[in-house]
N, C-alpha and C positions, 0 to 999 in steps of 0.2 A: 539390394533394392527390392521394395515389395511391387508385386505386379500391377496396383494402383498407381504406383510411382513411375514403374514407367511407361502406362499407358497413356498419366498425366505429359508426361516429357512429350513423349510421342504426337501425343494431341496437338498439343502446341507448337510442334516444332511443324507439324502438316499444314496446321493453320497460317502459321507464319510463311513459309512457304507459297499456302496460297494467297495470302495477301498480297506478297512481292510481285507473281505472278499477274494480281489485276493492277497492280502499281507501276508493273512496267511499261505499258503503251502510254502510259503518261509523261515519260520520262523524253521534258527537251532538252537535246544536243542543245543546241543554241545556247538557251541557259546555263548550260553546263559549260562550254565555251566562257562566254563572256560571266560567268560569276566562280571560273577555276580558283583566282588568289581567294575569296573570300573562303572559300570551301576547304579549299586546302589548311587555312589558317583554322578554321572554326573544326575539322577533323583533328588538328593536332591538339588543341582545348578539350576535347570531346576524350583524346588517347590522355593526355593527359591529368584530366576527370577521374576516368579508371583507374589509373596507376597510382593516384594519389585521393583516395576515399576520406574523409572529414569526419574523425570518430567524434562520436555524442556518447553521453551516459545518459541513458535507461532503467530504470527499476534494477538497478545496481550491475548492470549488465553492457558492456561497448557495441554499440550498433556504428555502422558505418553507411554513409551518405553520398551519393557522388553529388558532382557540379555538372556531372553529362547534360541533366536534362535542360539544364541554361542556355547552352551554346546548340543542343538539339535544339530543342523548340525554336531558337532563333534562327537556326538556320530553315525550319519550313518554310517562313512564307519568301524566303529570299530563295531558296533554291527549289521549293516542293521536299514533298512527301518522298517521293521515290529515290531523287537522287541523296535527302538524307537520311535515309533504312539503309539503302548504301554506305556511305561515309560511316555512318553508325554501326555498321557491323565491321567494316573493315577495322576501324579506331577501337574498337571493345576487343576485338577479338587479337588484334596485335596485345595491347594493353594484357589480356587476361595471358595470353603466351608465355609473356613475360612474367609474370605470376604462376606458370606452370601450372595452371589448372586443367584441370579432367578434360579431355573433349566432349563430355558429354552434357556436362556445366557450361563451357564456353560455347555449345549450340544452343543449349536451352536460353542462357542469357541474350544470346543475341536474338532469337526467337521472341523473348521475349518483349525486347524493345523496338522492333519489328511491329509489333502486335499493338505497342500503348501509341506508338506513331503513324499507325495507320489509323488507330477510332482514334488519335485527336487532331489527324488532318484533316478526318471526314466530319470533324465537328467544326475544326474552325472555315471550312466548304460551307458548310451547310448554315454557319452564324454571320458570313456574309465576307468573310477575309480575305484581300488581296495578297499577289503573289506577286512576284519578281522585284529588281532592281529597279526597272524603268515604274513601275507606278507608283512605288514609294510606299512606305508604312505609315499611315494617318495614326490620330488619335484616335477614328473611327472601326479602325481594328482592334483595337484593345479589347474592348467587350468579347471577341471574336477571340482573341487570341487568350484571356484566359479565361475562357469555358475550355479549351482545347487544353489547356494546361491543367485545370483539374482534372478531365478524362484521364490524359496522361497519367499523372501519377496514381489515380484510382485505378487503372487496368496495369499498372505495372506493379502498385502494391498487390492489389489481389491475387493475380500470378506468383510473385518472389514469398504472400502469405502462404498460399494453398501448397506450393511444391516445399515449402522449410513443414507444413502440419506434416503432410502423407511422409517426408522424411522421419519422421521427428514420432508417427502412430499417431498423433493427437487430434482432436479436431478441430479441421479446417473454420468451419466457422468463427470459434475462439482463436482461433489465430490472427484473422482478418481484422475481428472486433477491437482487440489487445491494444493494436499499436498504431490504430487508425489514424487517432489524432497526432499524435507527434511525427507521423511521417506524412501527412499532410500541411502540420505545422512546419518543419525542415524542410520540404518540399518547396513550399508556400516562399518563403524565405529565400530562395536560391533561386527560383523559377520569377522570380520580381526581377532579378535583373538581367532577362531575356529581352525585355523591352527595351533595355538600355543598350545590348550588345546590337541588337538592330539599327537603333540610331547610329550609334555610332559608325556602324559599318558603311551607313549607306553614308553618310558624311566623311567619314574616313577612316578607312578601311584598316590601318596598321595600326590605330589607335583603339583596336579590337582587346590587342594583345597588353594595351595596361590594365586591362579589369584582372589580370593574373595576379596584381598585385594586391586590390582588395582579398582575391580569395584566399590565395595564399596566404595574408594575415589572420584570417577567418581559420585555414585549417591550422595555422599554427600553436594559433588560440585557442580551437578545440582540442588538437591532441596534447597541447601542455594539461591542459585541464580534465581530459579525460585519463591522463597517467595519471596528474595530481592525485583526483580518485581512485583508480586503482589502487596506483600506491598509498590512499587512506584508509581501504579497503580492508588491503592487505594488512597494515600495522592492525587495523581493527580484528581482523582475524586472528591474527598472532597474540594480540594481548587476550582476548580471550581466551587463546589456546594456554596460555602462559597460568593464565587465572585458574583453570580448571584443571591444570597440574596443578597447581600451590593448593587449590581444592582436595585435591586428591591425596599429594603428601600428607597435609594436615589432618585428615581423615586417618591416613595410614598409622600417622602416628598417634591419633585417639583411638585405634582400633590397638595398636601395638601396645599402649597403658593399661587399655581396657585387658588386655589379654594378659598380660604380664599379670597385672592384677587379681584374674581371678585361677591362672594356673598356679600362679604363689597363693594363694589361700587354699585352692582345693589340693594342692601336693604337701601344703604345712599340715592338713586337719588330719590327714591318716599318719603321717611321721608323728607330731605330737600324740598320739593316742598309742604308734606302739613305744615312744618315748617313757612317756608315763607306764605305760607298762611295766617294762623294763625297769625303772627306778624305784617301781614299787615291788619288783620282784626283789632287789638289789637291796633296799631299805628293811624291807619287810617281812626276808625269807624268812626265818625262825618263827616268827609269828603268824603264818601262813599255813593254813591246812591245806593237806593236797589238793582237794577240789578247787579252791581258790587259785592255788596257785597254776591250775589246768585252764581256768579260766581267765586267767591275764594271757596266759598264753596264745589261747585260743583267740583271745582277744587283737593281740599282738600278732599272729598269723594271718588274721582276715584283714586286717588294716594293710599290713604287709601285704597281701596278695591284692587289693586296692589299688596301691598307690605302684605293684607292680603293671598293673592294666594301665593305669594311666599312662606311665611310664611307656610301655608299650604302644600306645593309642600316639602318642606324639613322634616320637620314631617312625611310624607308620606312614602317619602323616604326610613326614616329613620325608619318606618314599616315594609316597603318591606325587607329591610336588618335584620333585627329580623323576618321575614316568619309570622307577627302579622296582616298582612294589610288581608282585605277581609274575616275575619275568623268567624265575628261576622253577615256576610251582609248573611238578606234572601233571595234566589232565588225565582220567582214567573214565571209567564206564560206572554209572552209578545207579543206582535206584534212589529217586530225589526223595520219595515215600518215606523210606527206610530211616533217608539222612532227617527227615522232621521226628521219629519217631525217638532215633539218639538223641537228637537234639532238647525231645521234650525232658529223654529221662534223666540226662546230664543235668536240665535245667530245676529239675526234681528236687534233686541233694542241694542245690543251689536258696532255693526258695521250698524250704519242706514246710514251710505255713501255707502254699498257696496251690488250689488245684491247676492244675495243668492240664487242657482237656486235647485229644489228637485224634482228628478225623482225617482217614484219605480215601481214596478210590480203585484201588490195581496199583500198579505200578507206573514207576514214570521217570524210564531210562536216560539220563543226561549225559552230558561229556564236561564232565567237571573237575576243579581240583578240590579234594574231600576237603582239605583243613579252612578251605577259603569260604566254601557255600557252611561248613559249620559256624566258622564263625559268625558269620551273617546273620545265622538263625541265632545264636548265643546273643547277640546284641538284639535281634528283634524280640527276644523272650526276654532277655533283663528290661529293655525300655518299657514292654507291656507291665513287666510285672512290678514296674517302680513308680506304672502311675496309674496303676489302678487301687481301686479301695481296697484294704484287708477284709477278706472274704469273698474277694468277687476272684472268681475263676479266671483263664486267661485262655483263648482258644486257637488250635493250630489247626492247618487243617492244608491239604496237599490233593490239589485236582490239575484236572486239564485246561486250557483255553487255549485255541486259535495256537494249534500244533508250540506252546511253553509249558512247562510245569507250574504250576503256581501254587507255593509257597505261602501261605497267609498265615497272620496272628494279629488276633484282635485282642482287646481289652476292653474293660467296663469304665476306663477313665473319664476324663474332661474332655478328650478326642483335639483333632489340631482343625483348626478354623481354614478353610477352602485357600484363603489368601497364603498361606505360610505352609503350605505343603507341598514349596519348594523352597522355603527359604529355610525349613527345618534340616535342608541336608549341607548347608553352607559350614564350611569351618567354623568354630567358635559358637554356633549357637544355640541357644538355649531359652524356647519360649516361657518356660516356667523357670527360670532359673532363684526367683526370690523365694521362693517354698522350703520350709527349714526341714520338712517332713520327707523331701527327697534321698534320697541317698549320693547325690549330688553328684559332681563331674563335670569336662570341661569342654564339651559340647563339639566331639570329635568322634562319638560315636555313629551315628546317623551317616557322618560324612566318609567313616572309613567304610563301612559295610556298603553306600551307593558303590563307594571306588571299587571294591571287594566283588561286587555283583555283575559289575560293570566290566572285569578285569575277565568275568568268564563269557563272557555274551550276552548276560542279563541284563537285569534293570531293578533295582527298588525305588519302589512307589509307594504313596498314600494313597486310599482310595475308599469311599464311603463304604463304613460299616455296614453289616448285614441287620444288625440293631438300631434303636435310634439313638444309642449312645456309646460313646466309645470311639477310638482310632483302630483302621484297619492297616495294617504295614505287608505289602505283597514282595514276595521275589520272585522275577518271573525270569525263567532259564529256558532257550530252547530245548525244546525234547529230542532227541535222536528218532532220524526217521526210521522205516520201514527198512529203507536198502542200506542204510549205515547198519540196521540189529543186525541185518543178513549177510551181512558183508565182513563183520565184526565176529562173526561165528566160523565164517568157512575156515 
């Protein structure tokens, strides 16, 4: 409970308090004597008001109403104000017992109706209303009596609004405003046959206890129809929920075509090539000069080493997706420097058309496992170098930031557009993927190298180029502090 919360409770529960206190010299025995059966009768209406609340739907929500304020309000002007804040808190507060609610809720509540029955006794005083049995209830009270029954429910909702806001963080204000009119309107509705329970009392008295009967058809009526809803509610929920599975299957299974579709193309294109190979080595040996025949070869080895990566890329994968990848791999002490500088010149033999340019700054000790952070860099130097133009350089380069090492290579490419430099690490994808000029693949690299980066501590990321053109691909590894180097030496 926040300390507005219960400084609110608090308030109100002193005030109520002292309301009671200027209510009680008011309070006559006599009356109290000769109107016991009515009170007694109109307290058990009042308990049982409480016990049984009158659900309504709300902006798709169950609000609950009592009948109290019917059988209150009718009891002021036949017994006064004092003696029913009385009856009223003892009938509420049996009522909520039984409901096992908080003590701290069943003071406040009572407090609170305390509070709406003192400002609309002094209003229906002050609009001219008579009291007791012996002078009777005119038609000339009416005016009297519901000015007093507006009060009432306006000082009861604004209290039961303001302590559900300060629960709830929100503002009071907007809470008051919200629900003004329909609990005026259900108020309004209930609080009409106060004037009726009066008459009849003063007429006769036990004929108090058939108005149970309209109400009790009234809650019956709302709680069927406040299930009904709910329970329409709920199937409405469920069929959505239903729908956005069958959404999501059906997705699954266009993404599982889609997928199917282009790992069988990209695993046919390098098998057909060292096929053919192969059958033309087979066909065509004797007619084959060596050099030709080193170059089918060689032909038939790179395709082969291809469709072994791929091969390997899906395995991987399908690692990552069982949490099995990187769990076996040891961490050692690295220079991350060092590891961009193999990386550049392994990448060398790989791409001997294309320069490969590698800056770094000192050293920049990690706690890595070697084969994982290489590989990383092997994918960020193939991806640079597959989509940049023939002749444009590719650049590494190994510095510090905010105690990581950072890993970068850029290229002179078409660069990845702000929106999709998270979507490019997703399984399967592949923003360029209709370019016949690629070297093609099946859009698992990107997503194995995050896992990969991710698996040591790091992180790979896009991040604008230091050019105006081009993708920059960063991997960013904690560094080993000061008292790990010192502590790693002793």
């Amino acid at each position: 409970m926040s300390s507005r919360l219960r400084w609110y409770v608090a308030l109100v529960c002193a005030a109520a308090l002292l309301t009671l206190a200027s209510l009680a010299p008011g309070v006559d025995a006599s009356r109290l004597i000769d109107a016991w059966p009515i009170i007694t009768i109109f307290g058990v209406l009042l308990a049982l008001g409480e016990l049984l609340p009158i659900p309504i739907r709300h902006r798709n929500q169950t609000k609950l109403i009592t009948v109290t304020g019917t059988f209150a309000l009718g009891l002021v002007p036949l017994a006064g104000v004092a003696i029913t804040a009385l009856v009223f808190i003892v009938s509420s507060t049996l009522a909520e017992l039984i409901h096992r609610k908080a003590l701290l809720k069943i003071a406040f509540n009572a407090a609170q109706y305390v509070l709406a029955l003192g400002a609309a006794g002094a209003v229906y005083t002050a609009a001219g209303g008579t009291f007791g049995l012996a002078s009777g209830v005119t038609a000339g009270d009416l005016p009297a009596f519901l000015l007093s029954a507006a009060v009432f429910a306006l000082v009861n909702h604004v209290l039961v609004a303001t302590v559900v806001a300060l629960a709830a963080g929100t503002s009071v204000r907007a809470s008051i405003l919200s629900d003004l009119p329909v609990e005026f309107m259900s108020s309004a509705l209930l609080i009409m046959l106060a004037p009726v329970a009066l008459l009849v009392a003063e007429h006769s008295l036990y004929l108090v206890i058939a108005l149970v009967s309209p109400l009790a058809a009234v809650y019956l009526a709302s709680k069927g129809w406040a299930d009904a809803e709910v329970a329409t509610e709920r199937q409405r929920r469920l069929t959505e929920q239903e729908q956005e599975v069958v959404r999501r299957l059906q997705e699954a299974d266009r993404m599982k075509a889609d997928l199917l579709a282009t790992v069988t193309h990209e695993l046919r294109s390098p098998l057909t090539t060292i096929l053919g190979a192969l059958q033309l080595l087979e066909s065509r040996n004797h007619r084959l000069s060596p050099e030709q025949r080193l170059e089918f070869i060689r032909m038939g080895l790179l395709q082969g080493e291809r469709l072994h990566r791929m091969i390997e890329q899906l395995l991987l994968a399908a690692k990552f997706e069982r949490a099995e990848a990187g769990t076996e791999v040891r961490r050692v002490e690295l220079d991350a420097a060092e590891l961009v500088r193999e990386a550049a010149e392994e990448a060398q033999t790989r791409h001997h058309e294309r320069a490969i340019m590698v800056k770094s700054n000192g050293s920049l000790p990690v706690h890595v496992a070697h084969e994982a952070v290489s590989q990383v860099l092997a994918n960020m130097i193939d991806n640079a170098c597959k989509y940049s133009p023939k002749g444009q350089p590719v650049h590494l380069s190994g510095t510090r930031s905010n105690g990581h090492a950072v890993l970068a290579v850029e290229d002179c490419g078409p660069g990845v557009p702000p929106d999709d430099r998270e979507r490019i690490f997703e399984r399967f994808t592949q923003l360029d993927g209709s370019r016949q000029d690629r070297a093609g693949g099946i859009g698992l690299g990107l997503y194995i190298a995050r896992e990969l980066a991710r698996s040591q501590g790091g992180d790979l990321l896009v991040t604008d180029p230091t050019s105006t053109d081009g993708a920059r691909f960063e991997l960013r590894l904690p560094l080993k502090s000061r008292a790990q180097l010192d502590n790693s030496t002793v």
